[in-house]
TORTOR-653386 format. One record per atom (N, C-alpha, C, O): x negated, y, z negated. Coordinates in steps of 0.05 Angstrom, whole numbers, padded with zeros to 5 digits, always signed. Each point is the difference from the previous one (the first is absolute). Layout:
<rs>
XYZ;...
</rs>
This chain:
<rs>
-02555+02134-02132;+00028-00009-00006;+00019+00023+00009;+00022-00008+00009;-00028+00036-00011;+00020+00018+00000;-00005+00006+00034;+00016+00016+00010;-00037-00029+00009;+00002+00009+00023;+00016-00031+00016;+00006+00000+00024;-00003-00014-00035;+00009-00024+00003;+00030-00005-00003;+00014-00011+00017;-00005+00022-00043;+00029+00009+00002;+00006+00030+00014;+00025+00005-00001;-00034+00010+00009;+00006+00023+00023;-00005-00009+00018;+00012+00016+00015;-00023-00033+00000;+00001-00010+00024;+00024-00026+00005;+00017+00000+00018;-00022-00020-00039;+00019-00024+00009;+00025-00007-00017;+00012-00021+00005;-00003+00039-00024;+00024+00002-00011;+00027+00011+00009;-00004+00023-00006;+00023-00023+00014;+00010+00014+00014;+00029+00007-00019;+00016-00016-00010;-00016+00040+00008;+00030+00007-00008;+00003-00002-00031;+00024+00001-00006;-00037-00004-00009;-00003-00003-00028;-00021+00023-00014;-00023-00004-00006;+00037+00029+00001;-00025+00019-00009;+00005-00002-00024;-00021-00001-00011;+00037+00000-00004;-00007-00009-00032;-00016-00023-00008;-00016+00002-00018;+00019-00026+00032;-00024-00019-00002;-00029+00009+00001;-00017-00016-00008;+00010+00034+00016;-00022+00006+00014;-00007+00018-00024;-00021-00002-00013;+00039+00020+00007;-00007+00018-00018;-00011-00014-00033;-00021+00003-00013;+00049-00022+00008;+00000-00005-00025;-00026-00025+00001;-00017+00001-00018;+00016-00025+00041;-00027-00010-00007;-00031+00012+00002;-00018-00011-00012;+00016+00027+00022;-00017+00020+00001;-00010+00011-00029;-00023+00001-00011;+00045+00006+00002;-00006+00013-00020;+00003-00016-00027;-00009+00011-00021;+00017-00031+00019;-00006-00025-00019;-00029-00007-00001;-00014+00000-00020;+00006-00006+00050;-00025-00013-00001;-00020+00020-00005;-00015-00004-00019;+00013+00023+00032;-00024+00024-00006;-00003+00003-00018;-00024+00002-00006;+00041+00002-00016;+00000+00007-00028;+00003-00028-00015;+00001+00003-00025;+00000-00023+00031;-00015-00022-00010;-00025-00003+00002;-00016+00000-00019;+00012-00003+00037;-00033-00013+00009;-00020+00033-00013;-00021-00005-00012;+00029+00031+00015;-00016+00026-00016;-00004-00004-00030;-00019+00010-00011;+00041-00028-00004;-00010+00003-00024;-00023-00030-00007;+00001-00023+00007;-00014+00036-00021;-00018-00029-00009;+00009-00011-00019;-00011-00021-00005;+00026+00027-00006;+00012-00012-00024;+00027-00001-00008;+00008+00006-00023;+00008-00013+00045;+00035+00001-00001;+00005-00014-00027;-00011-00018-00012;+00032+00032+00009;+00025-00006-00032;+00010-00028+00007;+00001-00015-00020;+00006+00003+00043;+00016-00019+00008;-00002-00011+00027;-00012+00017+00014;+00018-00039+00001;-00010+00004+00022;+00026+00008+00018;+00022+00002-00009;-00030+00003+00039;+00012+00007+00014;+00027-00019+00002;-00008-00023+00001;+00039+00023-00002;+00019-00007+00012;+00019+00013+00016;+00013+00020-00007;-00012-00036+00033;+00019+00021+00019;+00023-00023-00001;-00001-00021-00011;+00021+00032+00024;+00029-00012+00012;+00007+00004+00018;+00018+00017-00001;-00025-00027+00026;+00017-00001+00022;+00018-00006+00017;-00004-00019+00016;+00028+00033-00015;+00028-00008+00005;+00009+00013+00025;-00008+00021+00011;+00026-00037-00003;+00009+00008+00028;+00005-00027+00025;-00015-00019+00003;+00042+00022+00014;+00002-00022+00016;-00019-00009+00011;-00023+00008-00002;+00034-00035+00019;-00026-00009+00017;-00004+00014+00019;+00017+00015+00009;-00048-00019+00002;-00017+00007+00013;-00009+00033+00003;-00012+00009+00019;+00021+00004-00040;-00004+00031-00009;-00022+00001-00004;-00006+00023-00006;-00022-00049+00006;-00019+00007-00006;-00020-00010-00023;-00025+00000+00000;+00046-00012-00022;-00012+00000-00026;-00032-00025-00006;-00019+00003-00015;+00026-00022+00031;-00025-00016+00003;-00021+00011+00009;-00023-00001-00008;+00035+00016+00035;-00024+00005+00019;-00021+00020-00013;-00024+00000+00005;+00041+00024-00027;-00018+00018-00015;-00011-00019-00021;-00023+00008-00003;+00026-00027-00014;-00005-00016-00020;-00020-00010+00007;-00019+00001-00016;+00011-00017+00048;-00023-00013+00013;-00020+00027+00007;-00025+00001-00003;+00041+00017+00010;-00031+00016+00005;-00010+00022-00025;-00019+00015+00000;+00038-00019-00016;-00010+00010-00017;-00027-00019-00026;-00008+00009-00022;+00002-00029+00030;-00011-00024-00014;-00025+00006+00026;-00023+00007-00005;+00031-00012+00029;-00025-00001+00028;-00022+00023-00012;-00025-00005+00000;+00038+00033-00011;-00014+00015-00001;-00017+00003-00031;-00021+00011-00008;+00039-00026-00002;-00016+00004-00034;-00014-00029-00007;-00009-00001-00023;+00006-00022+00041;-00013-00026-00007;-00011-00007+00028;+00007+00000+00024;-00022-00004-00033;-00023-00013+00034;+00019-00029-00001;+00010-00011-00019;-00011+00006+00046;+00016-00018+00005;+00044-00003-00012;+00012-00021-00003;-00002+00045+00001;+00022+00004+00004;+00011-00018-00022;-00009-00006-00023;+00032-00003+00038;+00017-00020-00011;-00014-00028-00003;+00014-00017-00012;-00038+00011+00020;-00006-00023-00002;-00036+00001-00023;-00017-00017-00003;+00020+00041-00006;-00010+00017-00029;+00005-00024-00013;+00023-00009-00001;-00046-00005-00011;-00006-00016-00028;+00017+00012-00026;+00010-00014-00017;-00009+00041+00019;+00011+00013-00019;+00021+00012+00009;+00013+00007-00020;-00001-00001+00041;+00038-00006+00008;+00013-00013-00002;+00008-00007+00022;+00002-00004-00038;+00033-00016-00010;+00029+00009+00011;+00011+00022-00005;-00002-00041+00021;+00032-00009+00006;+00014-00014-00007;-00004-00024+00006;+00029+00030-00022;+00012-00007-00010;+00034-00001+00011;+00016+00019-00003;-00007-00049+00020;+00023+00008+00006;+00014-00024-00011;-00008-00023-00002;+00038+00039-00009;+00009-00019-00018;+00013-00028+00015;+00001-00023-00010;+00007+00031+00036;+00007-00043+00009;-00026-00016+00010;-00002-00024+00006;-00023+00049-00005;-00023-00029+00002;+00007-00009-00031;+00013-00021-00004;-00028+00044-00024;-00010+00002-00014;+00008-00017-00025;-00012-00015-00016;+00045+00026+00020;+00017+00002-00021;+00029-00017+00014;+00018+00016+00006;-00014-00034-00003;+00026-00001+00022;+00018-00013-00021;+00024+00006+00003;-00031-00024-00025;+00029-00012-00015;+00006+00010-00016;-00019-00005-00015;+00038+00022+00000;+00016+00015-00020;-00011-00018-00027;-00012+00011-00018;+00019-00044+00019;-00001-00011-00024;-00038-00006-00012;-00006-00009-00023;-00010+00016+00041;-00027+00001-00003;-00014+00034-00010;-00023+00007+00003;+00043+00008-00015;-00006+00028-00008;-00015+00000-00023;-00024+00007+00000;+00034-00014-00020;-00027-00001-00023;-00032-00014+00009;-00019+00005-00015;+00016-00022+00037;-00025-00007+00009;-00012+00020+00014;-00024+00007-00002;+00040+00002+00016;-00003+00022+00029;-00017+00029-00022;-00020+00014+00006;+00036-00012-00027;-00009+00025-00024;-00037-00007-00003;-00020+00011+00010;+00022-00032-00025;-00027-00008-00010;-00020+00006+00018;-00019+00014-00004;+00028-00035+00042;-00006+00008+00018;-00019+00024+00007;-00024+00001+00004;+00046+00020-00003;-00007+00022+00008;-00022+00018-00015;-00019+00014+00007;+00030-00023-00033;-00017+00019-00019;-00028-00010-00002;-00019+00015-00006;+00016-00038+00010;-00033-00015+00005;-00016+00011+00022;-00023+00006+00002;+00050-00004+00018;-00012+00011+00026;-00013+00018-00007;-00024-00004-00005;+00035+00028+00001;+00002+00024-00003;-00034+00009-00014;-00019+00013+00009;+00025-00029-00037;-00027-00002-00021;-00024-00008+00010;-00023+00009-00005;+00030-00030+00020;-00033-00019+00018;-00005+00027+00010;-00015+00016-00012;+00029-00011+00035;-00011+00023+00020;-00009+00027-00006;-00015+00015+00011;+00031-00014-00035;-00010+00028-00010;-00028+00006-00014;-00012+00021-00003;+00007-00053-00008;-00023-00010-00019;-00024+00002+00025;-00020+00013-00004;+00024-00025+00029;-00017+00002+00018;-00004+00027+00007;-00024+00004-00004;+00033+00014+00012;-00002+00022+00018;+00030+00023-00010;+00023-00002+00007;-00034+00021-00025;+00019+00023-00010;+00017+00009+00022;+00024+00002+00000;-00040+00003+00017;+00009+00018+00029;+00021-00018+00021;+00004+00005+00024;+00007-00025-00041;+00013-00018+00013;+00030+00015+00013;+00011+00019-00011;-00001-00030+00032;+00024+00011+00012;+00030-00026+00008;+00003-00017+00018;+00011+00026-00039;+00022-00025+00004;+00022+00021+00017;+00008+00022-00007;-00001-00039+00035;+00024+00003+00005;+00029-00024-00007;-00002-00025-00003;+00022+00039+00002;+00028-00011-00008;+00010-00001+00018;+00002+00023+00008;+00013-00043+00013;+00012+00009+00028;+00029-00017-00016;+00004-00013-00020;+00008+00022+00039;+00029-00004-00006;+00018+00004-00031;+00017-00015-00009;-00022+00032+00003;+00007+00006-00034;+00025-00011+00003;+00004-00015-00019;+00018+00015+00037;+00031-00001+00003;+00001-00017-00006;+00020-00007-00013;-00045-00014+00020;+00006-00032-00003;-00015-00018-00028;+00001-00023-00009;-00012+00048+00003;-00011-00009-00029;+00021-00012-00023;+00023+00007+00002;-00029-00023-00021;+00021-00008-00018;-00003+00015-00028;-00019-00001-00016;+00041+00015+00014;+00011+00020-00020;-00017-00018-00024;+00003-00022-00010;-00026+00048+00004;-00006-00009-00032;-00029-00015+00005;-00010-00006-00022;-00005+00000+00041;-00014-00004+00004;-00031+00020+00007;-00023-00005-00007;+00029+00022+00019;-00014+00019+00006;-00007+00013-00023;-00018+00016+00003;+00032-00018-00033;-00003+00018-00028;-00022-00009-00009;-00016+00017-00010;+00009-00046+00011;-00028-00013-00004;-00023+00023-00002;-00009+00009-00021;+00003-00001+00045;-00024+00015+00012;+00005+00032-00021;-00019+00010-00012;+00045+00002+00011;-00002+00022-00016;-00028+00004-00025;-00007+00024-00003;-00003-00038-00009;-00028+00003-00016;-00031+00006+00022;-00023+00006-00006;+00037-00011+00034;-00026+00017+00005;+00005+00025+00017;-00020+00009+00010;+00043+00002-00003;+00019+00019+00012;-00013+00031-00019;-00015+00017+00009;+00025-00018-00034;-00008+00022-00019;-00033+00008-00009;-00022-00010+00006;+00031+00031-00022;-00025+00020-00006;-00011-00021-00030;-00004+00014-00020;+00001-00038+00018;-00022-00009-00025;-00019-00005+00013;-00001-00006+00024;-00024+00008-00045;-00031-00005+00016;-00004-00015+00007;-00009-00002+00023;+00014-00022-00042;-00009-00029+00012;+00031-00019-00008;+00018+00002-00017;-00022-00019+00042;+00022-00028-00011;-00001-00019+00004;+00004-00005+00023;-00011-00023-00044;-00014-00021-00003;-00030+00003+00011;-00008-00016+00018;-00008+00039-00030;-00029-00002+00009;-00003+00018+00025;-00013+00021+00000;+00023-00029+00016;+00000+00012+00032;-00004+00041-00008;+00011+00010-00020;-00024+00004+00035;+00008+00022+00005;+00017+00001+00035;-00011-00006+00022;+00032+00013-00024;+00019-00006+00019;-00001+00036+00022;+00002-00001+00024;-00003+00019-00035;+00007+00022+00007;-00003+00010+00022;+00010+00021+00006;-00029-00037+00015;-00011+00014+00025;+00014-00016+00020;-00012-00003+00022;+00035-00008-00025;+00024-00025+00013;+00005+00019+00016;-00003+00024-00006;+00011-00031+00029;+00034+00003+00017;+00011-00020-00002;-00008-00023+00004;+00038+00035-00015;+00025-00016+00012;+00014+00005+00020;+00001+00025+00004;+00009-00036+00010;+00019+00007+00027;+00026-00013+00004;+00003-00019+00015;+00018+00029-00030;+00032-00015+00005;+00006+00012+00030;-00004+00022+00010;+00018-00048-00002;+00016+00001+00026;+00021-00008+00007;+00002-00025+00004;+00022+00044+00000;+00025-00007+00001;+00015+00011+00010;+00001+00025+00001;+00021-00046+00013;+00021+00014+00020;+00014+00017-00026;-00001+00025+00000;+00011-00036-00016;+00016+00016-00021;+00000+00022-00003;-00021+00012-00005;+00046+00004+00006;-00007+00031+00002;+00000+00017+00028;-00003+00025+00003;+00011-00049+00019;-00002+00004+00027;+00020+00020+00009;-00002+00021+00012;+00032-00045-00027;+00024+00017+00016;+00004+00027-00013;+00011+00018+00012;-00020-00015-00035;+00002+00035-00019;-00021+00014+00020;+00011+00020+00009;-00034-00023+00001;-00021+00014+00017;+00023+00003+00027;+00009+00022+00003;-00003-00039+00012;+00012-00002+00029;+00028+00016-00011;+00013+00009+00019;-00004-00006-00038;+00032+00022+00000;-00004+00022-00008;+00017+00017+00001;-00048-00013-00015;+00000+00032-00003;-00016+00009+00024;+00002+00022+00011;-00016-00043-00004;-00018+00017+00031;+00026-00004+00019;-00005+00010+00022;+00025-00020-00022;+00021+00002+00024;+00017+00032-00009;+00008+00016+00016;-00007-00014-00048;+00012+00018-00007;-00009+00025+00012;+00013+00011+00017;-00041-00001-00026;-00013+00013+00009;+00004+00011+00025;+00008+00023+00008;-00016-00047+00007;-00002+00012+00032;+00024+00003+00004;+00002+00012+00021;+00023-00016-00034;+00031+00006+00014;-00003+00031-00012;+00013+00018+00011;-00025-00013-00026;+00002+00034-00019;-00014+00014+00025;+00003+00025+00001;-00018-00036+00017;-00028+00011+00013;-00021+00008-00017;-00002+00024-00004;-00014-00043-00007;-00011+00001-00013;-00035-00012+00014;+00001-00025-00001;-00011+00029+00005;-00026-00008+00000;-00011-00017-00015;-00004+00007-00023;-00008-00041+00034;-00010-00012-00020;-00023+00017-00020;+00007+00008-00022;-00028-00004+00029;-00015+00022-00005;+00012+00014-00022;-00017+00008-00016;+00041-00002+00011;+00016+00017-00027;+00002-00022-00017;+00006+00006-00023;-00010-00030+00027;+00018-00028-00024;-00033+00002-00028;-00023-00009-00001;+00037+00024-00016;-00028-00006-00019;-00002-00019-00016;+00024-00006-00002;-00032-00003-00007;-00005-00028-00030;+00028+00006-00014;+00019-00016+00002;-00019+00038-00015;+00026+00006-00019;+00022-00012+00008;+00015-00013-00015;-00010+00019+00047;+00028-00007+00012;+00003-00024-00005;+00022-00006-00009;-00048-00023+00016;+00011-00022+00001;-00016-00017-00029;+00004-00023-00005;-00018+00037-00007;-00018-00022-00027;+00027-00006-00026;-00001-00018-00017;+00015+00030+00017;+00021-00002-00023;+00016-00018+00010;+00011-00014-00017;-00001+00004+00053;+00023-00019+00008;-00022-00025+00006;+00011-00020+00010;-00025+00019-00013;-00016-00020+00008;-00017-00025-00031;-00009-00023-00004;+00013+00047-00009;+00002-00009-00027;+00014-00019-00020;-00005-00019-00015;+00030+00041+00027;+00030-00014-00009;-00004-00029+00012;-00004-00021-00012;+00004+00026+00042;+00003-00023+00019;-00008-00031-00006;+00013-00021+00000;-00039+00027-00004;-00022-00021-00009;+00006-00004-00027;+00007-00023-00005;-00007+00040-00014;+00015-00013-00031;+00023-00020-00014;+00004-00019-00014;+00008+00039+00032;+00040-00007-00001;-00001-00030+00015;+00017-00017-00005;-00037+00012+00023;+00014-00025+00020;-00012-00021-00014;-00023+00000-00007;+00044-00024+00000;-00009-00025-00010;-00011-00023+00017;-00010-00021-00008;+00017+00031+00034;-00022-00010+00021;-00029+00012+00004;-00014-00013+00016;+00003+00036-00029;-00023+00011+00001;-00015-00008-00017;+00009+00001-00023;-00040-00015+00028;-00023-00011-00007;-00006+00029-00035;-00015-00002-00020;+00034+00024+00030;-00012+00026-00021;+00033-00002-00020;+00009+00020-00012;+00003-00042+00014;+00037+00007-00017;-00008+00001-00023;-00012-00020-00004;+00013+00034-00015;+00003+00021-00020;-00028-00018-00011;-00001-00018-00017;-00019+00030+00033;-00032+00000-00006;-00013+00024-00019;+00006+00024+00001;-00025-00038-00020;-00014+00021-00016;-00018+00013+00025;-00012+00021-00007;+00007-00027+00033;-00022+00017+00011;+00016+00028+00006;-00008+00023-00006;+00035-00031+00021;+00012+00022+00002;+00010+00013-00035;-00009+00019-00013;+00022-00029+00008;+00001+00018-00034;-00022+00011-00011;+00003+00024-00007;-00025-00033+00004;-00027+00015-00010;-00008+00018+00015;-00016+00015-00011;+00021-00012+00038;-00010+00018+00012;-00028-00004+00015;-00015+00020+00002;+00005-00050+00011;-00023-00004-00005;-00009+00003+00029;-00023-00003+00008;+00041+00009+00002;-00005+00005+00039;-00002+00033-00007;+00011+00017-00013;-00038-00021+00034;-00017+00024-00001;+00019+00016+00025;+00010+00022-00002;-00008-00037+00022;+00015+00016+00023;+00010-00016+00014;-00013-00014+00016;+00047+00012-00020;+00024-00006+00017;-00013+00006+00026;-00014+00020-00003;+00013-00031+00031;-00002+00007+00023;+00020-00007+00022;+00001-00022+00011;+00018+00044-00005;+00028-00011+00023;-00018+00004+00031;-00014+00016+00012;+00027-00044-00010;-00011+00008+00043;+00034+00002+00010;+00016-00017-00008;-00009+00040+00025;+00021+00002+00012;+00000-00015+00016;-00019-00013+00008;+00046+00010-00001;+00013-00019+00024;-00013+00015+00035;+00001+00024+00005;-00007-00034+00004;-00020+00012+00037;+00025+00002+00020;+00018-00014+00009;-00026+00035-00008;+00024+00016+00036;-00014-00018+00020;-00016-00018-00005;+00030+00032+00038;-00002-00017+00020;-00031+00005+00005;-00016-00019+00004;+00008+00046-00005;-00021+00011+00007;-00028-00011-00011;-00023+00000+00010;+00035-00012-00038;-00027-00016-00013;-00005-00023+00007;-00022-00010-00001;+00043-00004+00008;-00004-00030+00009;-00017+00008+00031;-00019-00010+00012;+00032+00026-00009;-00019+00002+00035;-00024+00003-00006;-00014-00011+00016;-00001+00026-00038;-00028+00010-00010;-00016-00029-00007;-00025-00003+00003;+00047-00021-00013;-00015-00018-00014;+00002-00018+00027;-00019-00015+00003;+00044+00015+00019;-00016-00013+00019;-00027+00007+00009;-00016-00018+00000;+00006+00044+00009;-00025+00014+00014;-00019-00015-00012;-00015-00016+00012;+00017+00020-00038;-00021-00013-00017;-00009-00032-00003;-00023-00008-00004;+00046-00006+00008;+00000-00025+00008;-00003-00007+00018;-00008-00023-00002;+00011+00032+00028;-00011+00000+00024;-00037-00005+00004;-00016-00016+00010;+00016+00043-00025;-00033+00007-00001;-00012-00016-00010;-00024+00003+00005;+00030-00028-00025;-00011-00011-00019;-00006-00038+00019;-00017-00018+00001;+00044+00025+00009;-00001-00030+00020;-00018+00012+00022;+00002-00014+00020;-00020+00034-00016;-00006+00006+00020;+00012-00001+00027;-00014-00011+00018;+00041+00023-00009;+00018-00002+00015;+00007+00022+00004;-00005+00017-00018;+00022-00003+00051;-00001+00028+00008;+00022+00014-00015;+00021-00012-00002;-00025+00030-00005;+00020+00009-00015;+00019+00020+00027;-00006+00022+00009;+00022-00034-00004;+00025+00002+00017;+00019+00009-00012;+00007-00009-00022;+00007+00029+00035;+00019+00020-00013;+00024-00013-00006;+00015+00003-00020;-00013-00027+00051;+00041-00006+00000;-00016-00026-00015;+00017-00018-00003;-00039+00010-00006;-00004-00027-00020;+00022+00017-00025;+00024-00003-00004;-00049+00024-00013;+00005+00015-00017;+00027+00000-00005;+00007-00008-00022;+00016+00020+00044;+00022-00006+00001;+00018-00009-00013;+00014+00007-00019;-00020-00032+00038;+00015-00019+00001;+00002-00024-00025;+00018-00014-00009;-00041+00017+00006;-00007-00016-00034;+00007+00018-00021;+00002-00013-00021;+00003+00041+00015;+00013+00017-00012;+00034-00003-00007;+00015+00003-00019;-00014-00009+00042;+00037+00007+00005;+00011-00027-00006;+00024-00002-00006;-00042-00026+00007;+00015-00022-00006;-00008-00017-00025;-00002-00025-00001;-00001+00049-00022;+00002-00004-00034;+00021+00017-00005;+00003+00023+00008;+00017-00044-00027;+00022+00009-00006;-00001+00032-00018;-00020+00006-00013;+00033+00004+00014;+00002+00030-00014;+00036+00011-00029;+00024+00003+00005;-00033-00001-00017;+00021+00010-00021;+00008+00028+00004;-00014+00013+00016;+00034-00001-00029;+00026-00015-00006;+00009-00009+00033;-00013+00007+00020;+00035-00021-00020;+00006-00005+00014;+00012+00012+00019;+00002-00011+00021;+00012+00049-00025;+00005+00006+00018;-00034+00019+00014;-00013+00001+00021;+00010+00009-00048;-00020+00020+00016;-00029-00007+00014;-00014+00013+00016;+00010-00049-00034;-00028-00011+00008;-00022+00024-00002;-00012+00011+00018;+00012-00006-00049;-00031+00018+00005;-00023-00017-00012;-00022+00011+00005;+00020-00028-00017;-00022-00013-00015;+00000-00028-00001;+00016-00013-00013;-00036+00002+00028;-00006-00025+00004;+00009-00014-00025;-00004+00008-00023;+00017-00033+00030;+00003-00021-00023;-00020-00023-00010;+00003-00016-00018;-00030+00019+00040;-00022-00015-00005;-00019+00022-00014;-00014-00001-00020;+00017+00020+00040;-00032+00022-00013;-00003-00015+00026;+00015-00005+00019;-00043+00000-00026;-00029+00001+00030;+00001-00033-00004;-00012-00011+00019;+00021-00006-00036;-00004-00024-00009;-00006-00022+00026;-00020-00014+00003;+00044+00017+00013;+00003-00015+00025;-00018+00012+00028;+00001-00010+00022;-00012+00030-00028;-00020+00010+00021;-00005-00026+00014;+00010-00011+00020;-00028+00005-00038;-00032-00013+00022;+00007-00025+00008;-00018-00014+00011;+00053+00001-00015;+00000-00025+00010;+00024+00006+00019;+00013-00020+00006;-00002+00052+00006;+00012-00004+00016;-00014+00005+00020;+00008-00007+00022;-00032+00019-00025;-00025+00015+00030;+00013-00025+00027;+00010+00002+00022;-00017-00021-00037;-00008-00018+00019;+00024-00011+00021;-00004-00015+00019;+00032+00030-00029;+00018+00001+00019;+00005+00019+00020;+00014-00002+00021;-00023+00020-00029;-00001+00027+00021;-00029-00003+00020;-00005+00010+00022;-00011-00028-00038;-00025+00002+00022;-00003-00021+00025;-00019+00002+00015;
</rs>
């Protein structure tokens, strides 16, 4: 996993650091207090699925399609507001079956933004440090929230930054885990608006993916190239670089997709 995100991650070294160091020190103890929950926040295509899928490839034979990997997105899952007390019961059965089958179970959350406020509190009884809940020993879980939420606070302090000349490389947890907090709490559009997971404290590690310069989108073409088995061509590289839109508007330093739109523009430059 850690040679996996140093090779195919690009531009995100707190991701790398902080999941790293969640998981190692999960999976070392034999007997965790609680199970693992991360949060991952940050615009599109910064990344956050693509580490969520390989982070499951490497800890479950057969990945995302793991007997014991769960996805959970709320407009398959969850899509009518007035079906929320079913959607609760729902979830929490989910949650209990799977955990009853296999401790080591791994639920991801995709789209938290689009989650419905008050719903996600359900699951809080198996988030914390009690031994058992309804029978189940739960503790050897991952959770995995995923969400744009928290994006534009990440994209104005990493714009801040680099206007200071600052080095992403300098942006530590501290700088952005307290606005991203707020972010996700405070918003009554957020799947987390004034959630006991965030009040209790029950996320093990907030994780920000920064917004990607010109230089990384070019990295994730190479890579996408290589993957379609196709030559990796410099003025391709280019040219599929330079025609994803870029923020702010005067200075254009950071892609407004991320890497998102890569692999379905190749096929116009080729």
């Amino acid at each position: 996993l850690e040679c996996d995100l140093a090779r195919n991650l690009v531009g995100q070294p707190l991701v790398k650091q902080q999941v790293m160091k969640g998981v190692r020190e999960f999976l070392e103890n034999g007997n965790p207090v609680k199970p693992l929950v991360m949060s991952f926040h940050g615009s599109t295509g910064t990344g956050k699925t693509y580490v969520s899928s390989m982070l499951v490839r490497h800890l479950f034979q057969g990945g995302l399609q793991s007997p014991y990997v769960h996805q959970f997105s709320p407009i398959v899952h969850f899509p009518h507001a007035e079906q929320i007390e079913q959607y609760k019961e729902n979830l929490k059965r989910w949650i209990q079956g799977n955990l009853t089958n296999c401790g080591r179970s791994a639920f991801l959350f995709d789209e938290m933004d689009k989650m419905h406020p008050g719903l996600i509190d359900v699951i809080i009884p198996f988030l914390g440090p009690s031994w058992v809940v309804y029978g189940t020993n739960y503790r050897k879980a991952i959770f995995i929230f995923i969400s744009n939420a928290g994006g534009e606070q990440i994209n104005k302090m990493t714009l801040d930054l680099w206007r200071a000349h600052k080095d992403r490389e300098e942006i530590s947890l501290q700088d952005l885990e307290s606005a991203i907090s707020k972010a996700v709490f405070e918003n009554p559009q957020s799947g987390f608006w004034k959630s006991g997971i965030i009040n209790e404290h029950l996320i093990d590690f907030i994780v920000p993916f920064l917004p990607l310069k010109h230089h990384h989108v070019k990295q994730c073409v190479i890579s996408e190239l290589g993957q379609q088995g196709l030559e990796v061509r410099l003025d391709v590289v280019q040219e599929v670089a330079d025609s994803i839109p870029y923020f702010p508007e005067e200075e254009k330093i950071f892609s407004s997709t991320g890497c998102k739109t890569v692999a379905s523009r190749i096929s116009f430059f080729f």
